[in-house]
C-alpha positions as CSV (number, residue, x, y, z in Angstrom):
1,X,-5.9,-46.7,-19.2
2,X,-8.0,-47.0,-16.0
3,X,-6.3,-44.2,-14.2
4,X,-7.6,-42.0,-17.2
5,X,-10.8,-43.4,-17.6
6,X,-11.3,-43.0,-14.0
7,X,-10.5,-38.9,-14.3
8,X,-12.7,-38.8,-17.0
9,X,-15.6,-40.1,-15.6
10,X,-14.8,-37.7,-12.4
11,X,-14.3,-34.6,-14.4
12,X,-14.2,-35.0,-18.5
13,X,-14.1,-31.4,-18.7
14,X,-10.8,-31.1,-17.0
15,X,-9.6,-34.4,-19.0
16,X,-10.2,-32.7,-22.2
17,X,-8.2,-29.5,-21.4
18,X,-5.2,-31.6,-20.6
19,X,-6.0,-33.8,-23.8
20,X,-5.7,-30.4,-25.4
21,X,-2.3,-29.5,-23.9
22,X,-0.7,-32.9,-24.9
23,X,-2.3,-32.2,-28.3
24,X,-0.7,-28.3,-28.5
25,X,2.6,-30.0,-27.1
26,X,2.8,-32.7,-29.8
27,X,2.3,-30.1,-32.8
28,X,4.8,-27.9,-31.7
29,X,7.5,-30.4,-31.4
30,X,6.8,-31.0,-34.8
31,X,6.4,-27.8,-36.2
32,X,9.7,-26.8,-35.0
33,X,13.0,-28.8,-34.2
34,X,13.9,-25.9,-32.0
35,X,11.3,-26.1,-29.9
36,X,12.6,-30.3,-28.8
37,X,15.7,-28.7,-27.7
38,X,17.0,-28.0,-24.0
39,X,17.1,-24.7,-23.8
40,X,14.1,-23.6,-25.4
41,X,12.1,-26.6,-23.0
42,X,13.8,-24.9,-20.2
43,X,12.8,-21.1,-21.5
44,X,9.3,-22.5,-21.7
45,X,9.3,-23.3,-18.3
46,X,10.4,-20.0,-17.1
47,X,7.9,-18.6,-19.3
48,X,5.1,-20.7,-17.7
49,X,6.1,-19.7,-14.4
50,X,5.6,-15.7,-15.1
51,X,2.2,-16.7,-15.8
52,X,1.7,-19.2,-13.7
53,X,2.2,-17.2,-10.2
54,X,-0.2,-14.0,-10.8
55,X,-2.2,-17.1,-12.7
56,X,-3.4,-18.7,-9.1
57,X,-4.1,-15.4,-7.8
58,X,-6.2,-14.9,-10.3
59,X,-7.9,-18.3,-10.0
60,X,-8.7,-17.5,-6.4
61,X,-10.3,-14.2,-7.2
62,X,-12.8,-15.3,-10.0
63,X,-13.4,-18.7,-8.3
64,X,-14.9,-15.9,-5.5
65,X,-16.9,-14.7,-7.5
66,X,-14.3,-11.8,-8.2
67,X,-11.8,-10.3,-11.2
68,X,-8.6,-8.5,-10.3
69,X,-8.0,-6.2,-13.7
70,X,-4.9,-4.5,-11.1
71,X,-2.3,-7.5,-11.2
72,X,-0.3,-6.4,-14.8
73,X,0.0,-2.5,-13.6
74,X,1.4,-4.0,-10.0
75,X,3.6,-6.5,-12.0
76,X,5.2,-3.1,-13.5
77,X,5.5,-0.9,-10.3
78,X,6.9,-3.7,-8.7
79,X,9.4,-5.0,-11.6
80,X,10.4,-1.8,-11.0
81,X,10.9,-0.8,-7.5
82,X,12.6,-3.7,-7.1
83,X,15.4,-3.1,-9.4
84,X,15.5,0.9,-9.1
85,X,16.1,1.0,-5.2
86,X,18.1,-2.4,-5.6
87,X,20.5,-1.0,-8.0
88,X,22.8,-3.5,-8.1
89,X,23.3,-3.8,-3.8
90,X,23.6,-7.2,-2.1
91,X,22.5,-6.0,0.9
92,X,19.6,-4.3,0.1
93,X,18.2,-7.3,-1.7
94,X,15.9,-9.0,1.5
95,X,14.5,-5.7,2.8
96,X,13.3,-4.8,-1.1
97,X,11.4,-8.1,-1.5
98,X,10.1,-7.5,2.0
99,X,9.2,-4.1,0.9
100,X,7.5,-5.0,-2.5
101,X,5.9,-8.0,-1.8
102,X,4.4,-6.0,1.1
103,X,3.4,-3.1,-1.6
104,X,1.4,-5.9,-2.9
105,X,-0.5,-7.1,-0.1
106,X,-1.5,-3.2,0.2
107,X,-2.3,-3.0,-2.9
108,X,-4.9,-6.3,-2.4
109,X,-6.2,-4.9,0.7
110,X,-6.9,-2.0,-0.6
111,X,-9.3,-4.0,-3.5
112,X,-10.5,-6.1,-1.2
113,X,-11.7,-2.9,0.8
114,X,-13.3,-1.5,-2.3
115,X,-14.8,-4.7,-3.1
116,X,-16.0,-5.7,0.3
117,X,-16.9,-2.9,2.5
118,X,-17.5,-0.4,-0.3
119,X,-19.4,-2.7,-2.7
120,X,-17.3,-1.4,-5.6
121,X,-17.8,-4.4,-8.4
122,X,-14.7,-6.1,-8.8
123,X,-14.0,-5.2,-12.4
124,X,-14.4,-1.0,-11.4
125,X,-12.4,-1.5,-8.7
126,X,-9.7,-3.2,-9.9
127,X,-9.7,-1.5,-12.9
128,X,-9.4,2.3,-11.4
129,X,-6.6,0.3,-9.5
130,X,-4.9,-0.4,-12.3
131,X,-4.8,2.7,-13.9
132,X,-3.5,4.2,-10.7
133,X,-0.7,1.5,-10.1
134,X,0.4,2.4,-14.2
135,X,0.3,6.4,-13.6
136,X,2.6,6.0,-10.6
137,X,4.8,3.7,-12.4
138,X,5.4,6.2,-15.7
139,X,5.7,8.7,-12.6
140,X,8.4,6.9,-11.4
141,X,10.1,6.2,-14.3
142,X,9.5,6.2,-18.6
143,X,12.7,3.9,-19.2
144,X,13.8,0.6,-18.0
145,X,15.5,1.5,-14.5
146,X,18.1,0.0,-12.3
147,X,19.8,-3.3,-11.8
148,X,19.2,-6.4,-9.6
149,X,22.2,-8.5,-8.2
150,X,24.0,-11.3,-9.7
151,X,22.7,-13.9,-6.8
152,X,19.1,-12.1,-6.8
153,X,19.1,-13.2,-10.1
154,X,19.5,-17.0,-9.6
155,X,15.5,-16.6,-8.4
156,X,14.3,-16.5,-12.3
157,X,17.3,-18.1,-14.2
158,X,18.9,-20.4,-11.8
159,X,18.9,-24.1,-11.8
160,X,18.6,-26.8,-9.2
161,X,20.3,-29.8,-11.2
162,X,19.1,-29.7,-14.8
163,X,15.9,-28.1,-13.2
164,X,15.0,-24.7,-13.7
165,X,14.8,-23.4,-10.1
166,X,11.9,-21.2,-11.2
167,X,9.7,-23.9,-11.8
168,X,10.6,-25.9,-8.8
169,X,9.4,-22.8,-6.6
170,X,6.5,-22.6,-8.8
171,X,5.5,-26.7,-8.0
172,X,6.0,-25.6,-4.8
173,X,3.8,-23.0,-4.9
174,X,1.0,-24.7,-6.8
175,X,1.2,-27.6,-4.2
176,X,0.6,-24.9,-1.2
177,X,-2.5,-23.3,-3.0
178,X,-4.7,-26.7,-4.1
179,X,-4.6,-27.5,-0.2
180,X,-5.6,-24.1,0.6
181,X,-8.5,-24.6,-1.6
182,X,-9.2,-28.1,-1.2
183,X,-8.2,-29.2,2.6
184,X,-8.8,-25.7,4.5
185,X,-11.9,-23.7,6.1
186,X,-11.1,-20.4,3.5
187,X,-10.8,-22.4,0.6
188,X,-14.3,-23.7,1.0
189,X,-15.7,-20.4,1.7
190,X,-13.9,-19.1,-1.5
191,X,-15.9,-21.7,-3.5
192,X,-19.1,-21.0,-1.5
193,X,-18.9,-17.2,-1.7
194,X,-18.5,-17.7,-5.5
195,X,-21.0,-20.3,-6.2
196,X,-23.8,-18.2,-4.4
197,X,-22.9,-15.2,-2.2
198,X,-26.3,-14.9,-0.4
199,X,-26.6,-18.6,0.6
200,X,-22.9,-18.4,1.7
201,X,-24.1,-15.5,3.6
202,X,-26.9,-17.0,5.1
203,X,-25.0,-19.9,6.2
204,X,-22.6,-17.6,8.4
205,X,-19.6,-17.2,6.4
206,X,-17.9,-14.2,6.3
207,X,-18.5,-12.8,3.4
208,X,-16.3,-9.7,3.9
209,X,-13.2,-11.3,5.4
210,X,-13.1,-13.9,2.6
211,X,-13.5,-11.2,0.0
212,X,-10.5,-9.6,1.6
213,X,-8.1,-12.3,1.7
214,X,-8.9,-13.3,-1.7
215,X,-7.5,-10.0,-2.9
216,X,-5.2,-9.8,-0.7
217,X,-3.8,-12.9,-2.2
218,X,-3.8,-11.9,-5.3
219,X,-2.0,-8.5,-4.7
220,X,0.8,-10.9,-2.9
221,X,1.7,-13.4,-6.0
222,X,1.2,-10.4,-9.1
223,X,4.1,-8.8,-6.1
224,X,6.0,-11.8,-6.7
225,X,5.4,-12.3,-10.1
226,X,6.7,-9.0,-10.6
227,X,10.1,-9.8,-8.0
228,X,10.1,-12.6,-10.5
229,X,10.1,-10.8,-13.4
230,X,12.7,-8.3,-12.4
231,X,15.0,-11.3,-11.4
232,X,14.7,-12.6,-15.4
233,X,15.7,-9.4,-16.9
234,X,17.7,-8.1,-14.3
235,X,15.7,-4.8,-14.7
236,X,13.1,-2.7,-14.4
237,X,10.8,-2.0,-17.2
238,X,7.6,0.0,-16.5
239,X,5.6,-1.9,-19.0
240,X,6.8,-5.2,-17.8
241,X,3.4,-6.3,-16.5
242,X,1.5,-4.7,-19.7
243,X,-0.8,-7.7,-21.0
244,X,-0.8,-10.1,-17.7
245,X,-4.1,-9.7,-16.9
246,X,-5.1,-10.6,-19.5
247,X,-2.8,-13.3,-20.0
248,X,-3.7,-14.4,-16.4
249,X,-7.7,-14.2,-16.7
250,X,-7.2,-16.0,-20.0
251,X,-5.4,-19.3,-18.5
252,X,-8.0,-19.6,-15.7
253,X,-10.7,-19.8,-18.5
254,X,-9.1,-22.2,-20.9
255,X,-8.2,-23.9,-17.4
256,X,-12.2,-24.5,-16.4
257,X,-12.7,-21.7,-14.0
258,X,-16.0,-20.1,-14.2
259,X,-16.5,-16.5,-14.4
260,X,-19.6,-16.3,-12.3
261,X,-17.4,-17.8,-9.6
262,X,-17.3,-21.2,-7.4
263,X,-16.6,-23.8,-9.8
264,X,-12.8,-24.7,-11.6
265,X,-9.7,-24.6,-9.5
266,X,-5.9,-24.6,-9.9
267,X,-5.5,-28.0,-11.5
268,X,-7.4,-26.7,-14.4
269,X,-5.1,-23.1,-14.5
270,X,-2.1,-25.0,-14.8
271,X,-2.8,-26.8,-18.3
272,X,-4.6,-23.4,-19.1
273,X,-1.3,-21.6,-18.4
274,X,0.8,-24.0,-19.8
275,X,-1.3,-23.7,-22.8
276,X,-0.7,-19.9,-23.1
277,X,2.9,-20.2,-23.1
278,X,3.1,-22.7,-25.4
279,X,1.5,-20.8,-28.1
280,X,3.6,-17.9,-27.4
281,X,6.8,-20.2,-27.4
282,X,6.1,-22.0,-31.1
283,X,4.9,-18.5,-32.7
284,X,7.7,-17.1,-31.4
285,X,9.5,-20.1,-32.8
286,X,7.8,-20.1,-36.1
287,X,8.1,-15.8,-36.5
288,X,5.0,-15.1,-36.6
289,X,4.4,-11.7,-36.4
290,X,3.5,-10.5,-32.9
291,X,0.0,-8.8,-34.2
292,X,-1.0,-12.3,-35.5
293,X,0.1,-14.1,-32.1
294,X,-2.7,-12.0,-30.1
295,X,-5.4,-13.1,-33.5
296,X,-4.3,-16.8,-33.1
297,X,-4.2,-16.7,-29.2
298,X,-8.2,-15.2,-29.3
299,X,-9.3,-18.0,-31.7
300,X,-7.9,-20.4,-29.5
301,X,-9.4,-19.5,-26.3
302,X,-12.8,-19.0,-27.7
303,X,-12.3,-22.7,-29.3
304,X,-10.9,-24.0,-26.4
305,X,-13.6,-22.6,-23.6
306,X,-16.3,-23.5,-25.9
307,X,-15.1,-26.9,-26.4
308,X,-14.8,-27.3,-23.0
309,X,-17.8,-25.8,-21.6
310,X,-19.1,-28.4,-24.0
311,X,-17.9,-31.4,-22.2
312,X,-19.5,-30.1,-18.8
């Protein structure tokens, strides 16, 4: 009881967003007896994971200040190259995720360009982004395309023990990016570019470079998430990514992460994104009808942020 009165007192806001996850987690197990068994626990994961990647991406780019709208059209165009050239060749299976994940870094350079030397607002930029990356996806291809490898599909639906191996690579991950924020020299400049851009300026930090490596980051893990993505469904499907950015933006909100920038962080995105697939697992569970789940889903993140924007 210390321990949690202690993280109360040093942060109630992200106290009570956890408090809501525990809360979300303890309905659905009784809501549906399906959702307490193994497979569907282990499905959740997997599901939290899809999120979860493109979600610290997008934590770093609005705790800069920033918004990166491009991350569910990459998802697709990536999804999809990966599986159309890969078609189903073992040996081709290092030099695509080289290739892709390197079509994402582009892709985040090129934003981080617009948004830094141009001084394109994030949400235009990324935007007109997106609409370019989903053109040249439908260009590509109007149907689901290709096929990944049996081993290249241990990435998504493999397990290490009784462990999906997708979620240990996703602790992993998760662990690498809080000590980038919190223990190194860019990290702190994220959070002072976000919190005020002109003091940040006037207190020598590079402005520009930071802007670009926070895009450039986020281009990287929606690449990934998309390599991810195409490991699951051992396919391509050009509308794959439809909905992550939303998705994405919407787990760093219910996760504490301010909009105008420099304040939240990753520990809050990952009870926002486990929050996210955990309505989508019981309503899926419970059949509600997938028109509803996006009406539900909206009346919980406006309760949720507001509750929690409360507790500030």
């Amino acid at each position: 009881m210390k321990g949690f009165s202690r993280i109360y007192r040093n942060n109630p806001a992200l106290f009570f967003v956890y408090v809501i996850l525990f809360a979300f987690f303890v309905f659905a197990a009784f809501a549906s007896p399906q959702f307490r068994t193994v497979y569907n626990v282990f499905n959740l994961l997997r599901q939290a994971v899809a999120f979860g990647i493109v979600g610290i991406g997008q934590t770093v780019a609005i705790l800069s200040g920033g918004i990166d709208l491009s991350v569910g059209s990459l998802i697709s165009l990536v999804a999809c190259l990966t599986s159309g050239i890969m078609i189903g060749n073992p040996t081709l299976v290092i030099p695509i995720v080289l290739f892709v994940l390197g079509v994402g870094i582009l892709v985040g350079l090129t934003n981080g360009m617009l948004v830094a030397y141009l001084r394109v607002p994030p949400f235009i930029a990324t935007l007109a982004m997106s609409a370019i990356l989903q053109g040249s996806v439908l260009l590509y291809t109007k149907k689901p395309v290709g096929g990944v490898t049996r081993g290249f599909m241990f990435f998504a639906n493999g397990q290490l023990g009784p462990v999906p191996f997708a979620f240990v690579f996703w602790v992993g991950l998760l662990a690498l990016f809080l000590f980038l924020l919190r223990k190194t020299g860019l990290g702190l400049h994220i959070y002072a570019v976000g919190g005020n851009e002109e003091i940040a300026r006037l207190s020598g930090i590079p402005i520009r470079r930071v802007k670009l490596a926070v895009y450039t980051l986020s281009g990287f893990l929606a690449a990934l998430t998309g390599v991810f993505l195409a490991s699951r469904l051992g396919i391509g499907d050009p509308l794959v990514g439809q909905g992550f950015e939303l998705e994405s933006i919407t787990a760093v909100l219910i996760g504490g992460t301010s909009l105008a920038g420099g304040r939240g962080g990753i520990e809050g995105t990952i009870a926002g994104v486990l929050i996210i697939a955990l309505i989508n697992n019981i309503l899926n569970l419970l059949n509600v009808s997938g028109f509803w789940q996006w009406v539900v889903k909206g009346i919980v993140v406006i309760g949720v942020v507001a509750a929690y924007k409360e507790k500030e």
